[in-house]
PDB file with one MODEL, atoms N, CA, C and O in Angstrom:
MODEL        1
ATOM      1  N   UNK A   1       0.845  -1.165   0.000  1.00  0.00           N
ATOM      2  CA  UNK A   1       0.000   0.000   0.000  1.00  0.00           C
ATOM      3  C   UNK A   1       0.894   1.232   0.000  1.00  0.00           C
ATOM      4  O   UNK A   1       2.033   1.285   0.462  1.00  0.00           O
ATOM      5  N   UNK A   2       0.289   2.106  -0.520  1.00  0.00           N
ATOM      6  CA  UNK A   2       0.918   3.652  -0.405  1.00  0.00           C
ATOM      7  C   UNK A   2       0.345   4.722   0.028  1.00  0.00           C
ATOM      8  O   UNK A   2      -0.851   5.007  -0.034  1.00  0.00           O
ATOM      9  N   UNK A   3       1.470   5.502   0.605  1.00  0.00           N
ATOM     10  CA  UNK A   3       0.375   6.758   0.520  1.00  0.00           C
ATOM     11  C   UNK A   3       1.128   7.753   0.283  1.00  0.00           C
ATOM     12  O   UNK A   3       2.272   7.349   0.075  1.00  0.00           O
ATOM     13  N   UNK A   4       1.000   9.413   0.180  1.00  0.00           N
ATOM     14  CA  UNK A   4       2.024  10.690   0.216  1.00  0.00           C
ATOM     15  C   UNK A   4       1.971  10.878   1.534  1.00  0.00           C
ATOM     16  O   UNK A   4       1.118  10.623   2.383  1.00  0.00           O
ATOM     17  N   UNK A   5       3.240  11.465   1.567  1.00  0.00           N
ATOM     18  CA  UNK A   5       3.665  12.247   2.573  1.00  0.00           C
ATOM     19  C   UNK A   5       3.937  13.662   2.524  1.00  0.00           C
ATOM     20  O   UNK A   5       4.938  14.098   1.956  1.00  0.00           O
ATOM     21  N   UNK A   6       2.938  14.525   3.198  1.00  0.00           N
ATOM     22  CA  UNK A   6       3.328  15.651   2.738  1.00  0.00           C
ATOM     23  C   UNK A   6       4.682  16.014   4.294  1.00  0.00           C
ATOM     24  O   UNK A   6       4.851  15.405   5.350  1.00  0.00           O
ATOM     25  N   UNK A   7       5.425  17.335   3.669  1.00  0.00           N
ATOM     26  CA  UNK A   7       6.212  17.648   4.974  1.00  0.00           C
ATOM     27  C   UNK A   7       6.123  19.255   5.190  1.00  0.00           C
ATOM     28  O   UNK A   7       6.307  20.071   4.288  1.00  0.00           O
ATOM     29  N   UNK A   8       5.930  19.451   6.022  1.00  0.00           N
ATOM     30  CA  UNK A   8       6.045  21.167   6.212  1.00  0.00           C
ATOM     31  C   UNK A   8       7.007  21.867   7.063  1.00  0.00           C
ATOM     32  O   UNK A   8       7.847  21.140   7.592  1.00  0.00           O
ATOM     33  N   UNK A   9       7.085  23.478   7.382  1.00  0.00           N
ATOM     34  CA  UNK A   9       7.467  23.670   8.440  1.00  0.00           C
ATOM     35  C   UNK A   9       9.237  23.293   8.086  1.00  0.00           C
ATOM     36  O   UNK A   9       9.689  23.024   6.973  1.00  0.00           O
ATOM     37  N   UNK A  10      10.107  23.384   9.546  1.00  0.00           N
ATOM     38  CA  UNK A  10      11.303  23.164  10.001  1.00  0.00           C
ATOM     39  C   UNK A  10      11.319  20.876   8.821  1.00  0.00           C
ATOM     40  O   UNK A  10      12.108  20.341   8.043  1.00  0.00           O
ATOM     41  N   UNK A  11      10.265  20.544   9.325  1.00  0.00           N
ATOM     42  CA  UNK A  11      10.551  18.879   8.551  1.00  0.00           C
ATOM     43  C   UNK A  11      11.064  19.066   6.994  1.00  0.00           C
ATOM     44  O   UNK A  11      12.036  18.486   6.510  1.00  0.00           O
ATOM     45  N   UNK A  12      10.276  19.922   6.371  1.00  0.00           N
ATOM     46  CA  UNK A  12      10.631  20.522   4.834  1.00  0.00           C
ATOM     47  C   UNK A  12      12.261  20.651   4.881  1.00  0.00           C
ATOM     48  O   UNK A  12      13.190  19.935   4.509  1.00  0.00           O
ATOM     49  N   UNK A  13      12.149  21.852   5.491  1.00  0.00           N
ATOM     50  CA  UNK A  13      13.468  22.213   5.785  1.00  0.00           C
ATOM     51  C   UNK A  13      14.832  20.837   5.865  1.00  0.00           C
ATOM     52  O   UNK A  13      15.744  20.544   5.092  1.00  0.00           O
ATOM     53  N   UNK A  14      14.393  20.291   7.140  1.00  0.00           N
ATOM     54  CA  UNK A  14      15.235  18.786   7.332  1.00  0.00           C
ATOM     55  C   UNK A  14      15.770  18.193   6.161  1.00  0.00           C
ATOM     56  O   UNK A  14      16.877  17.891   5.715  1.00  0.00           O
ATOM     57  N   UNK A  15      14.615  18.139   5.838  1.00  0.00           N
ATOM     58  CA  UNK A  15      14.794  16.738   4.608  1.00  0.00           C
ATOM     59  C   UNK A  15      14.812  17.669   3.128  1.00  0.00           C
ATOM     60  O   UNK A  15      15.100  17.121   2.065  1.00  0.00           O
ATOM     61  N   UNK A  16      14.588  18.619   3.181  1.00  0.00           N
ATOM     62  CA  UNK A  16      14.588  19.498   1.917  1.00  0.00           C
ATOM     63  C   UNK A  16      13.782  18.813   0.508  1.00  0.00           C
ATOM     64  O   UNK A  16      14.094  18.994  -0.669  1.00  0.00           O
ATOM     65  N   UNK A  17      12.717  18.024   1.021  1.00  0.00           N
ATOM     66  CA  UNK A  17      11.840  17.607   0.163  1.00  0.00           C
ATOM     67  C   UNK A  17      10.152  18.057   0.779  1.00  0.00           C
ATOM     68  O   UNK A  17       9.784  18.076   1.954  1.00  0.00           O
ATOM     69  N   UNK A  18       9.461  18.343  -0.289  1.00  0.00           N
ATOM     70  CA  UNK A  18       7.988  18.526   0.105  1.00  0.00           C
ATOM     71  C   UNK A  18       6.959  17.550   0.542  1.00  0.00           C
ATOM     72  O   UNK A  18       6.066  17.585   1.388  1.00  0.00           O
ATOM     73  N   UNK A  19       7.550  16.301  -0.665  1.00  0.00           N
ATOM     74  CA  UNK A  19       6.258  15.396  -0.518  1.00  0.00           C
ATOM     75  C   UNK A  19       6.889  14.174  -0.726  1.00  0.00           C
ATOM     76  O   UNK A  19       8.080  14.451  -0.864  1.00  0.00           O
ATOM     77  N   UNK A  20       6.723  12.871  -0.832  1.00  0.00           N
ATOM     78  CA  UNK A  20       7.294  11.567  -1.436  1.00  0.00           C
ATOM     79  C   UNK A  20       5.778  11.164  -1.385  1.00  0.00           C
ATOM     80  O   UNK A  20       4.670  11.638  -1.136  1.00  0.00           O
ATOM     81  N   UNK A  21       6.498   9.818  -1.834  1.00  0.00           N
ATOM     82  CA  UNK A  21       5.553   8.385  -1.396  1.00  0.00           C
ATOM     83  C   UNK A  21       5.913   7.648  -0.692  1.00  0.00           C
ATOM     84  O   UNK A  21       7.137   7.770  -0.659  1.00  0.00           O
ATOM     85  N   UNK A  22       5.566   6.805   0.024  1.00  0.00           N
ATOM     86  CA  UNK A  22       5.969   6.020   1.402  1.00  0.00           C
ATOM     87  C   UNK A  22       4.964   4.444   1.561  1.00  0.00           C
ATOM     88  O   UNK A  22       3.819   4.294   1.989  1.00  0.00           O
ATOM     89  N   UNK A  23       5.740   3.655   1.136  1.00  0.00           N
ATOM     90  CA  UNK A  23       4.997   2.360   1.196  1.00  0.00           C
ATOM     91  C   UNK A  23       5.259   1.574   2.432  1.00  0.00           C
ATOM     92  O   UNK A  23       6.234   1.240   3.104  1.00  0.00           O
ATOM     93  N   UNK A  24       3.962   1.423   2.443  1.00  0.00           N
ATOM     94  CA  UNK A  24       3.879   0.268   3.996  1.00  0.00           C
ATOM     95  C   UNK A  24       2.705  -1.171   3.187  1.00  0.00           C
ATOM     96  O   UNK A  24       1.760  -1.328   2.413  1.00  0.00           O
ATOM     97  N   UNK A  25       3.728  -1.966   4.143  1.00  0.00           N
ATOM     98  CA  UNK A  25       3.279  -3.761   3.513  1.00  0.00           C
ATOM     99  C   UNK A  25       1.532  -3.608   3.609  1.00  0.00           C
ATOM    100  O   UNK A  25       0.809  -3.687   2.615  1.00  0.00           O
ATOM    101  N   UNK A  26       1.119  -3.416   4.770  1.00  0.00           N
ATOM    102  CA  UNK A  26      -0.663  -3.283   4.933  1.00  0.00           C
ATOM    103  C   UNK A  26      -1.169  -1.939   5.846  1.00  0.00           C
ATOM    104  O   UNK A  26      -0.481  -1.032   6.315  1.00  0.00           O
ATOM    105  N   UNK A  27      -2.569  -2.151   5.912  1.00  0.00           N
ATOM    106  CA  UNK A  27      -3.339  -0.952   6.904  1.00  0.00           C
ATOM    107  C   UNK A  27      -2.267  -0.617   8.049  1.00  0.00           C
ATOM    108  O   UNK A  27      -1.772  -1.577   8.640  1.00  0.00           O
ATOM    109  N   UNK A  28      -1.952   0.427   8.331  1.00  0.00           N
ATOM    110  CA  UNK A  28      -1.114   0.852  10.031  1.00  0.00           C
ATOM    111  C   UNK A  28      -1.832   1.620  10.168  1.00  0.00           C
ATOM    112  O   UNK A  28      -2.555   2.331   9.470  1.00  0.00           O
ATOM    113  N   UNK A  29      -1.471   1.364  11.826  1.00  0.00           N
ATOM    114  CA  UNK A  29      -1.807   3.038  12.506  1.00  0.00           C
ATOM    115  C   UNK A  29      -0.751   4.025  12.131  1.00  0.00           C
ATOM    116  O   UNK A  29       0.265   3.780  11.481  1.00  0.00           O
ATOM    117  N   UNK A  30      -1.255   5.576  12.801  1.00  0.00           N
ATOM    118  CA  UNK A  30      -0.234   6.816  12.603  1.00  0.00           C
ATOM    119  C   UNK A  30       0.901   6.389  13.217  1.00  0.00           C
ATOM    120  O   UNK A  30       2.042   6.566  12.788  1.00  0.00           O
ATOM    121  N   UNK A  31       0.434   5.527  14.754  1.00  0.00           N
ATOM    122  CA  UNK A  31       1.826   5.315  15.630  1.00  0.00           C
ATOM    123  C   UNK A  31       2.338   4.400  14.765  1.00  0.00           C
ATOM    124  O   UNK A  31       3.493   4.564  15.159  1.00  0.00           O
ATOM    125  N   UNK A  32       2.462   3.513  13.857  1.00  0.00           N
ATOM    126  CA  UNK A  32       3.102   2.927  13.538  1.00  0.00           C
ATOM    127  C   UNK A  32       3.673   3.232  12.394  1.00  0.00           C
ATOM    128  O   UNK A  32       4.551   2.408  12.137  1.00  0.00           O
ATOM    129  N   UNK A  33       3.564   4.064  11.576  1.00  0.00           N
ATOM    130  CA  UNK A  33       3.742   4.621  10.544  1.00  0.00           C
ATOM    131  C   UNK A  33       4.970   5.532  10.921  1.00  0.00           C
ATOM    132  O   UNK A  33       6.102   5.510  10.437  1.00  0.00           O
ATOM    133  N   UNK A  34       4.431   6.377  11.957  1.00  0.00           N
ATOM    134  CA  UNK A  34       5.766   7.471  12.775  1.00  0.00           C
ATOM    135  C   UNK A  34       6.570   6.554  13.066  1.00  0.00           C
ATOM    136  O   UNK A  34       7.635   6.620  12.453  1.00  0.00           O
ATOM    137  N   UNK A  35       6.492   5.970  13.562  1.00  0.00           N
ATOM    138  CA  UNK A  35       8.010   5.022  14.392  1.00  0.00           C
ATOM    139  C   UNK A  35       8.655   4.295  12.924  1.00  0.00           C
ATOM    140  O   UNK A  35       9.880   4.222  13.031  1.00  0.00           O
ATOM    141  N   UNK A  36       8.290   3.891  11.951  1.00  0.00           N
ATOM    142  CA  UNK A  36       8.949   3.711  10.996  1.00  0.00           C
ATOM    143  C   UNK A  36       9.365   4.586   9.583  1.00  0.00           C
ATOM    144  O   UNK A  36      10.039   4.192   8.631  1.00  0.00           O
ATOM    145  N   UNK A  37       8.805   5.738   9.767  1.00  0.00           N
ATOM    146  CA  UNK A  37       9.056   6.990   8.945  1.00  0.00           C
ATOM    147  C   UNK A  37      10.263   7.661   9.622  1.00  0.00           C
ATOM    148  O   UNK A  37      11.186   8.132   8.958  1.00  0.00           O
ATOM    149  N   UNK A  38      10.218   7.698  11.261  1.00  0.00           N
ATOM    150  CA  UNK A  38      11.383   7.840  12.110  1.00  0.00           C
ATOM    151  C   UNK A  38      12.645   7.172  11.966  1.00  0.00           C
ATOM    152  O   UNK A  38      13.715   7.779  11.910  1.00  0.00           O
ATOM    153  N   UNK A  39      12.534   6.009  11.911  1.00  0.00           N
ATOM    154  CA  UNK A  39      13.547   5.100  11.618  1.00  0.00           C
ATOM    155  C   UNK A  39      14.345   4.830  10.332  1.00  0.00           C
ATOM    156  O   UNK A  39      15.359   4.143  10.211  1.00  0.00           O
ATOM    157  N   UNK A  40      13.607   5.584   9.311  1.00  0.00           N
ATOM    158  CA  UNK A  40      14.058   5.725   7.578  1.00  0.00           C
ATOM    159  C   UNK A  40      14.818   7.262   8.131  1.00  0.00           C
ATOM    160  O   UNK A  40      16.041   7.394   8.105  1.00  0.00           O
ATOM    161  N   UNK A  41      13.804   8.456   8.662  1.00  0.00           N
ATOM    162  CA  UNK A  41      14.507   9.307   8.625  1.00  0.00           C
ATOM    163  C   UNK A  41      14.651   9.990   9.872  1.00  0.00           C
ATOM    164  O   UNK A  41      13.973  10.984  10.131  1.00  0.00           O
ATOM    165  N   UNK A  42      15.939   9.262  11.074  1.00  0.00           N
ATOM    166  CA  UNK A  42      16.163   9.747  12.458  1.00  0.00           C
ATOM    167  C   UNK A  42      16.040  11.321  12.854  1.00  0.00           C
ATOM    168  O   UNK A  42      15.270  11.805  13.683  1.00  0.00           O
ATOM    169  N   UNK A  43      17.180  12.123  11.892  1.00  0.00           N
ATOM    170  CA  UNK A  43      16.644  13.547  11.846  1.00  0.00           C
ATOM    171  C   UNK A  43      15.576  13.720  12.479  1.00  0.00           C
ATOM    172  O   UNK A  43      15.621  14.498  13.432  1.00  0.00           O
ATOM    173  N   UNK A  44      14.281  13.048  12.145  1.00  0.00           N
ATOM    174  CA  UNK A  44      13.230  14.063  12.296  1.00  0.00           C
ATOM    175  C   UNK A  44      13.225  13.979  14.045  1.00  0.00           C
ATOM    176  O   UNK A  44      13.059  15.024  14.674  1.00  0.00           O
ATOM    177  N   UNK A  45      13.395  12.832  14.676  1.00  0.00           N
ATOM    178  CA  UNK A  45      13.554  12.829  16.267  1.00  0.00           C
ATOM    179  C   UNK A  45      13.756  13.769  16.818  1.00  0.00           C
ATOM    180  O   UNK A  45      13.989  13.437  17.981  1.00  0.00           O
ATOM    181  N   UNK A  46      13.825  14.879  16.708  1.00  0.00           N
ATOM    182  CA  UNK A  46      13.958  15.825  17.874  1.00  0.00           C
ATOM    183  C   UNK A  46      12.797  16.940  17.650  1.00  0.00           C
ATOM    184  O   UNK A  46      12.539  17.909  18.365  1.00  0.00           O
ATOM    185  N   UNK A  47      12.054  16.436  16.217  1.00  0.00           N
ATOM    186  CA  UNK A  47      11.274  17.773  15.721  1.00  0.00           C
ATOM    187  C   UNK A  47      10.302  16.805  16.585  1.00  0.00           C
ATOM    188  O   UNK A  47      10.476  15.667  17.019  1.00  0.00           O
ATOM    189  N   UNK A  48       8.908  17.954  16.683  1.00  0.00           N
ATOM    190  CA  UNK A  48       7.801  17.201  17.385  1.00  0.00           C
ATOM    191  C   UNK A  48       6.489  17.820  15.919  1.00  0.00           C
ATOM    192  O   UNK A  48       6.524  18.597  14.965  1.00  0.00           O
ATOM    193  N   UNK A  49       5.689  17.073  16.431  1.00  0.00           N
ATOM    194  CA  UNK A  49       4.687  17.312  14.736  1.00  0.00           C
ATOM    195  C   UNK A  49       3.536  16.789  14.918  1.00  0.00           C
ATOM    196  O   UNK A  49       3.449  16.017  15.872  1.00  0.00           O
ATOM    197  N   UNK A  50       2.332  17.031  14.099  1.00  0.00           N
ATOM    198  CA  UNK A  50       1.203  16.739  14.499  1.00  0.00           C
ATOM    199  C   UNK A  50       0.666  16.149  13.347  1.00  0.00           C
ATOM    200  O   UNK A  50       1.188  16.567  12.313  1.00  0.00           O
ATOM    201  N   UNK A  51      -0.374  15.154  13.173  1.00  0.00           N
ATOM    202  CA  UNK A  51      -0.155  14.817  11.901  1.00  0.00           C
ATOM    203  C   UNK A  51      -1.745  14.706  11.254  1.00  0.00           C
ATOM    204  O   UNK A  51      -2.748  14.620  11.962  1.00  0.00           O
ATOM    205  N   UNK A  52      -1.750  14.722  10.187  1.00  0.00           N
ATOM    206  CA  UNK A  52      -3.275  14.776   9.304  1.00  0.00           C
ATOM    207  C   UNK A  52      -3.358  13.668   8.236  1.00  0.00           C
ATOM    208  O   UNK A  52      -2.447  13.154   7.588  1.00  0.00           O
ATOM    209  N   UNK A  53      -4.867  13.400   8.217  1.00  0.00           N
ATOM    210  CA  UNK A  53      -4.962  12.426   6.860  1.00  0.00           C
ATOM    211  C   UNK A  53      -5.696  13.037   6.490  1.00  0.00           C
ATOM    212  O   UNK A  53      -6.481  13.517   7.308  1.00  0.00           O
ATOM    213  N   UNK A  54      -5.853  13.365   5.047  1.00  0.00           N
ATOM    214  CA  UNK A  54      -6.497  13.791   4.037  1.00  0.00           C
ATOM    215  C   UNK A  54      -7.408  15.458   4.429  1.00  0.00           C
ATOM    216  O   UNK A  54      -8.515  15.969   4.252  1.00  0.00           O
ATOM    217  N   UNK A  55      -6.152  15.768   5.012  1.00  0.00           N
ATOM    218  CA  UNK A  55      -6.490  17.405   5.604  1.00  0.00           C
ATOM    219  C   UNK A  55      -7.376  17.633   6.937  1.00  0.00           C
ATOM    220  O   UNK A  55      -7.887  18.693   7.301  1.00  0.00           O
ATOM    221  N   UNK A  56      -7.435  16.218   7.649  1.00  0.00           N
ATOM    222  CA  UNK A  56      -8.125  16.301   8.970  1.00  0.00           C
ATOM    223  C   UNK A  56      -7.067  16.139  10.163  1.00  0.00           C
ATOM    224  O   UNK A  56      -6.091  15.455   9.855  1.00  0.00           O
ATOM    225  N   UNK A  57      -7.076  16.431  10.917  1.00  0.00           N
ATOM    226  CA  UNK A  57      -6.013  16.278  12.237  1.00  0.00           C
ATOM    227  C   UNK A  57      -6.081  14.465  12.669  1.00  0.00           C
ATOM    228  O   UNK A  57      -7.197  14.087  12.314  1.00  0.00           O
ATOM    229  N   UNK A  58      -5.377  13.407  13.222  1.00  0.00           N
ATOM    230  CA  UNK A  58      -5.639  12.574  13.309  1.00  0.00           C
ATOM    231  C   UNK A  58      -5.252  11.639  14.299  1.00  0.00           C
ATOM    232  O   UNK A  58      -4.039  11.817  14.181  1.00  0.00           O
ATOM    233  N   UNK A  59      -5.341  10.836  15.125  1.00  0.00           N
ATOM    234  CA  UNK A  59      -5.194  10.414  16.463  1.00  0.00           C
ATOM    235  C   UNK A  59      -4.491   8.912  16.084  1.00  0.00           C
ATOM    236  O   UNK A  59      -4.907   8.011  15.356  1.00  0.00           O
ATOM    237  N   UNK A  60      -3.215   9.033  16.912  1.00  0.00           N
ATOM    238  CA  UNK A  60      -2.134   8.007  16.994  1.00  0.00           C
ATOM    239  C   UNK A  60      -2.858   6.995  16.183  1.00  0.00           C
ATOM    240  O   UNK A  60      -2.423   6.792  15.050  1.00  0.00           O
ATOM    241  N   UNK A  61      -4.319   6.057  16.755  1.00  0.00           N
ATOM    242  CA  UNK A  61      -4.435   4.531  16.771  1.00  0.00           C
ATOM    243  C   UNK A  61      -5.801   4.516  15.211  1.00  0.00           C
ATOM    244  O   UNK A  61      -6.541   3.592  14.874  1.00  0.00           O
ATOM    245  N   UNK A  62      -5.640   6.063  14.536  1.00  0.00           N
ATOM    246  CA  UNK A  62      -5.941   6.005  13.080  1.00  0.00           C
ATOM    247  C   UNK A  62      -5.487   4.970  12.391  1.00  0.00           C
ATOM    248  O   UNK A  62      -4.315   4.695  12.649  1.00  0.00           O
ATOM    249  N   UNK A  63      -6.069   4.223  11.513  1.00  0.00           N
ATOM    250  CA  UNK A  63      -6.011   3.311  10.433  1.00  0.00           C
ATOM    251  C   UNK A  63      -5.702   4.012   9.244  1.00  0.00           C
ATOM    252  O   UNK A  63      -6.593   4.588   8.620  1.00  0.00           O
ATOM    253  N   UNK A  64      -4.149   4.020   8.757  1.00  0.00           N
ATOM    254  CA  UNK A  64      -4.132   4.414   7.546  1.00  0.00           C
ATOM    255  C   UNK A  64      -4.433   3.302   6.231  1.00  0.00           C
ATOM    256  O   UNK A  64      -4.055   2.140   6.387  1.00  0.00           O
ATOM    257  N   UNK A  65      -5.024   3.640   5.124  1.00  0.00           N
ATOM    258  CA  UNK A  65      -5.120   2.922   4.286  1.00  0.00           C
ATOM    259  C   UNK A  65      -4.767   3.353   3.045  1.00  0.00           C
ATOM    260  O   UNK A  65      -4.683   4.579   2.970  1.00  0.00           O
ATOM    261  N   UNK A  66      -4.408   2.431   1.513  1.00  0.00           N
ATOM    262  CA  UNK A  66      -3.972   2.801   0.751  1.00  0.00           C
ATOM    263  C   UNK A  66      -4.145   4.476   0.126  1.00  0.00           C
ATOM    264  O   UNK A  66      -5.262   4.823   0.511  1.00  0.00           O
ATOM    265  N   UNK A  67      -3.735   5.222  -0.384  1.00  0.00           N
ATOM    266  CA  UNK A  67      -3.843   6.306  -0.908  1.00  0.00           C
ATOM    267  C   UNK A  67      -4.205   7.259  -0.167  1.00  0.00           C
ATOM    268  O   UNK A  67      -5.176   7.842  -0.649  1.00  0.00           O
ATOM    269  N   UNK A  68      -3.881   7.648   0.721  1.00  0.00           N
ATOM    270  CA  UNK A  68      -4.217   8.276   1.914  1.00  0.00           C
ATOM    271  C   UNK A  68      -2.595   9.348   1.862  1.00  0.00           C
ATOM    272  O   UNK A  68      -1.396   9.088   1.963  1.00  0.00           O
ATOM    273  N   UNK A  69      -3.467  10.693   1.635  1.00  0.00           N
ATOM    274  CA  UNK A  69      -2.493  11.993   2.115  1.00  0.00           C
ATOM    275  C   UNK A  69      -2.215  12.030   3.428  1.00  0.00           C
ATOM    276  O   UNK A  69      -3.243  12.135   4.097  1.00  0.00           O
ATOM    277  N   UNK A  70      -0.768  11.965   4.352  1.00  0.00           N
ATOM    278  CA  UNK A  70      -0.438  12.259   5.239  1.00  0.00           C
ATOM    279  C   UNK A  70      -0.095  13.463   5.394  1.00  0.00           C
ATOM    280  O   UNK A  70       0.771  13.594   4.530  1.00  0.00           O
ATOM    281  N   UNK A  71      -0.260  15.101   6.278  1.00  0.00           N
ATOM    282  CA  UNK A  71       0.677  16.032   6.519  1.00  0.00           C
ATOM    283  C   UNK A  71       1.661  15.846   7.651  1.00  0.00           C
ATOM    284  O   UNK A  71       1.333  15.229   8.664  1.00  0.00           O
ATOM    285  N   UNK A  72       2.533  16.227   7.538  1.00  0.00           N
ATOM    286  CA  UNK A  72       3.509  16.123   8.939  1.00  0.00           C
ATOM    287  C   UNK A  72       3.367  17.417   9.114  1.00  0.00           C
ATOM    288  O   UNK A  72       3.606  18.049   8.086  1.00  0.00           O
ATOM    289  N   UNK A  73       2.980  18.249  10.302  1.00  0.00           N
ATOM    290  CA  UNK A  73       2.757  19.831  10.662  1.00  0.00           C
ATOM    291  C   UNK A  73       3.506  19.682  11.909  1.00  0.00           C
ATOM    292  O   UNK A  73       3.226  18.955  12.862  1.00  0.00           O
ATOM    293  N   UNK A  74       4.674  20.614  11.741  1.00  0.00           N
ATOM    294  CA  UNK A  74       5.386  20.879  13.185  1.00  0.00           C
ATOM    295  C   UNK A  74       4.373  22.284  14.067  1.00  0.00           C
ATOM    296  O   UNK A  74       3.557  22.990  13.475  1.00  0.00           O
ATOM    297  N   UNK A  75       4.628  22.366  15.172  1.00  0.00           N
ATOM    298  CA  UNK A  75       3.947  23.400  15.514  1.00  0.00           C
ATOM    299  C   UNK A  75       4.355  24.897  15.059  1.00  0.00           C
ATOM    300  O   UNK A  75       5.420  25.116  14.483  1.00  0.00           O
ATOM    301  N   UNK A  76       3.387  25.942  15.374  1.00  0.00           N
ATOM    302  CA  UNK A  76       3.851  26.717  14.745  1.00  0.00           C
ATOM    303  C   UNK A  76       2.950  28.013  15.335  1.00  0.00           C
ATOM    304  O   UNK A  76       1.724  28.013  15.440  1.00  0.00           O
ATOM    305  N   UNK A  77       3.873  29.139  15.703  1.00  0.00           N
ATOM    306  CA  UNK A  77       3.674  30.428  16.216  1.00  0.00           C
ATOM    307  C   UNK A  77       4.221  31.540  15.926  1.00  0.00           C
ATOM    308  O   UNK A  77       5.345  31.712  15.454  1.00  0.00           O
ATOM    309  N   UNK A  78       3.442  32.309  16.199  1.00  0.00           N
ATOM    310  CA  UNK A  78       3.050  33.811  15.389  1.00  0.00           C
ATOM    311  C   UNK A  78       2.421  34.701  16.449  1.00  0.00           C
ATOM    312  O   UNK A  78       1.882  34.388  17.510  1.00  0.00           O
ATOM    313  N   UNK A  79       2.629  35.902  15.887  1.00  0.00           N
ATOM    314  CA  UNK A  79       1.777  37.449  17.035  1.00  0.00           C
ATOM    315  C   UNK A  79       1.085  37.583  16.072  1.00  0.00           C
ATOM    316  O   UNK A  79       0.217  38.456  16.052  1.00  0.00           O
TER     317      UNK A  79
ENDMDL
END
């Protein structure tokens, strides 16, 4: 299965890419998806980030499934 990855923020920056594709063998959760998106790319370990499917905000034990937009959103502040 696949899905995009979008990246924003300071993660953009990191990895100096916007978007990929990112294949996982079947359905995961977000937590499981992070801990192995982590492990391809350690860097990101110190950033903290919040994450979305298909432009909704989305909770660790989410079921991702094929074709499914991920955002990675670090936090972010402003006056």
């Amino acid at each position: 299965m696949n899905i995009k990855v979008l990246f924003f923020g300071v993660l953009h920056d990191v990895l100096g890419i916007d978007e990929m594709n990112f294949s996982l063998e079947n359905a995961t959760t977000i937590d499981s998806f992070t801990s192995k998106l982590l492990k391809t790319y350690p860097e990101l370990k110190k950033y903290g980030f919040s994450v979305a499917v298909n432009e909704v905000y989305s909770k660790p034990d989410f079921i991702l499934q094929d074709g499914h937009v991920v955002a990675l959103i670090p936090p972010v502040s402003g006056g």
